[in-house]
C-alpha positions in Angstrom: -152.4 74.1 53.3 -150.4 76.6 54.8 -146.6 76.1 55.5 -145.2 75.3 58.7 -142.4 77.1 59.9 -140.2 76.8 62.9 -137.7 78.9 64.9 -133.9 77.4 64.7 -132.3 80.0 66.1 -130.9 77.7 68.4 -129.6 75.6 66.2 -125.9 75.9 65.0 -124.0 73.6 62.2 -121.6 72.6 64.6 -123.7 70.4 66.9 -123.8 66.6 66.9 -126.6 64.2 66.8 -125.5 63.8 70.8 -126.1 67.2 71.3 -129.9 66.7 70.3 -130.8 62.9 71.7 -132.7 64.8 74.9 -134.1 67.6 73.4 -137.1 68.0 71.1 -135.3 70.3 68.5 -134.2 67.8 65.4 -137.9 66.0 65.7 -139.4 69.8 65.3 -137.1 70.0 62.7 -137.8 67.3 61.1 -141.7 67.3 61.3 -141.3 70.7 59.6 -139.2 69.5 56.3 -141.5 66.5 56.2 -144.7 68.5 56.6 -143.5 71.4 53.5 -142.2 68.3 51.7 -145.7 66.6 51.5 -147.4 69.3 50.6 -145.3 70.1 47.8 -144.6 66.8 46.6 -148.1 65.0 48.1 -145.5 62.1 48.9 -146.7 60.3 52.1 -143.2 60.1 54.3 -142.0 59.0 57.6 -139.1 59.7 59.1 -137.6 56.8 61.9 -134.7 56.2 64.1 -132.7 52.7 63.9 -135.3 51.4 66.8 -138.1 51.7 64.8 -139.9 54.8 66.6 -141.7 57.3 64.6 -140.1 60.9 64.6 -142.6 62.3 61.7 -145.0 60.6 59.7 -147.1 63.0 56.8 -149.7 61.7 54.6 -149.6 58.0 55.2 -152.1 56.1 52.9 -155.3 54.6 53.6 -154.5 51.4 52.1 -152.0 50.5 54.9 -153.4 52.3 57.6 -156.3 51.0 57.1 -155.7 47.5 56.0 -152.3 46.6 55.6 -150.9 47.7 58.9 -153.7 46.4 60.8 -154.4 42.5 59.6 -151.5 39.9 61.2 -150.6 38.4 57.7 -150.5 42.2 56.1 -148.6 43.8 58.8 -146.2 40.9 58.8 -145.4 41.7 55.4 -145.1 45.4 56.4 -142.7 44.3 58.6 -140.6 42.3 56.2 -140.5 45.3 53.8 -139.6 48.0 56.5 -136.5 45.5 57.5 -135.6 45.0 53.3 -135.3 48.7 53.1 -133.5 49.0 56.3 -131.1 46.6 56.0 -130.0 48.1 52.4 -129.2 51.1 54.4 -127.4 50.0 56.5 -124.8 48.7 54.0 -124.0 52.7 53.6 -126.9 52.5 50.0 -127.5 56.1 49.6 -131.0 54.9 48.9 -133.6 51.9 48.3 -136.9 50.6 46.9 -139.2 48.3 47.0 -142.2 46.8 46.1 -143.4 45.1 49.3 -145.8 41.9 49.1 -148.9 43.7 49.3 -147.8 45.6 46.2 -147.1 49.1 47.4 -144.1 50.7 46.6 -141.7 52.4 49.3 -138.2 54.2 49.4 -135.7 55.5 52.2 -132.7 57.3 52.5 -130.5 57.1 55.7 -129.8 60.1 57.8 -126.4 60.3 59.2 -125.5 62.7 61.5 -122.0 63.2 62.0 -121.0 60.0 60.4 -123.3 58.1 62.3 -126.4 56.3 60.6 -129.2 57.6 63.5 -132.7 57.6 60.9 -133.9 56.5 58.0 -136.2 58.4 55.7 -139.0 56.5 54.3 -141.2 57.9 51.1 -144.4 55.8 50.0 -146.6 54.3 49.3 -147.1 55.0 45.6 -146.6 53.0 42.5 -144.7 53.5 39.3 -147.5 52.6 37.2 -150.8 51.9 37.5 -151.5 48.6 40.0 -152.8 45.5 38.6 -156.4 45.8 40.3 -157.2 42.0 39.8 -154.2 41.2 42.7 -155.5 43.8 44.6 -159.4 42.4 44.4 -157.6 38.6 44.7 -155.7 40.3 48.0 -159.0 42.1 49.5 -161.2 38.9 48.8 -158.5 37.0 50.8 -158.1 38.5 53.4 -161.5 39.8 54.4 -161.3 43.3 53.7 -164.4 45.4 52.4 -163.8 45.2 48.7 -165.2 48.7 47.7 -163.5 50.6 50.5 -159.8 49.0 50.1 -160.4 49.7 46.0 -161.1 52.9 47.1 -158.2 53.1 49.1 -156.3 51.7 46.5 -157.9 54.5 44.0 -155.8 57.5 46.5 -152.4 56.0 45.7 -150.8 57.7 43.6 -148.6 56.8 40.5 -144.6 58.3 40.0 -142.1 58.4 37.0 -139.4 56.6 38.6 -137.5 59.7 37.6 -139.1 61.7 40.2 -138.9 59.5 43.0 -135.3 59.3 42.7 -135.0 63.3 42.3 -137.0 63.2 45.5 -134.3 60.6 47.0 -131.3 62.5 45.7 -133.0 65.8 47.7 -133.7 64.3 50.6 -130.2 62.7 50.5 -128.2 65.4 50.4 -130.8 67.6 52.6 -130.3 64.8 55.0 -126.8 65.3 55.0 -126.8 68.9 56.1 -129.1 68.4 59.2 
């Protein structure tokens, strides 16, 4: 894939996160970090403000596209896991994660712009060893799903030392920090 670039010369150090709220600028650049980061890293990530609205989303897997996000009881749980993460950022955590009910694994970072909390980075899904198949064949048998195509979804997720992932939050932390 080739690299994204953008053009910031209209962005100075000295603006606020007020300065940005009606233009289009910190979602381009956004979209662009995210965009290089996945394809570096191959870390699906989402980027969203305190409402819940998307401002970049790269590489989302199948498995909760697909499935998770879409069934009631699933998305629920989704739900449930987005506000656990969320709420530990909001205690000023300079990151979290969590293995959500379904049994994917997700992080986030907060961004704070100016000393205000306005986005939260999320990273995931991914696991930090390989998944116990049985509760996902137990969960797909459950639920309804087509068995061989939410294994095979479950097959593209991909496993991280935890070591990484929290070099990957530390990065995005601090990168957060100078947006």
């Amino acid at each position: 894939m080739e690299a994204r670039t953008i053009d910031t010369t209209d962005f100075t150090k000295t603006a606020s996160y007020k300065d940005y709220e009606d233009t289009d600028l910190l979602t381009s650049i956004l979209n662009c970090i995210f965009e290089n980061f996945y394809n570096a890293t191959g870390l699906a990530n989402a980027v969203l403000d305190l409402k819940g609205n998307i401002l970049s989303a790269v590489g989302w897997q199948d498995i909760c596209t697909k499935f998770h996000r879409v069934h009631p009881l699933t998305a629920a749980r989704c739900v449930r896991s987005d506000t656990v993460l969320a709420n530990k950022l909001i205690e000023r955590e300079k990151y979290a994660i969590y293995t959500c009910e379904n049994g994917m694994t997700d992080a986030a970072t907060p961004i704070i712009i100016d000393g205000e909390h306005v986005a939260n980075v999320f990273l995931g899904q991914f696991f930090f060893e390989p998944p116990d198949r049985s509760f996902f064949q137990r969960q797909a048998e459950l639920l309804g799903f087509d068995q061989v195509q939410y294994m095979k979804a479950l097959n593209k997720c991909q496993i991280y030392p935890k070591e990484y992932i929290y070099r990957f939050l530390d990065f995005l932390s601090e990168l957060t920090n100078i947006i």
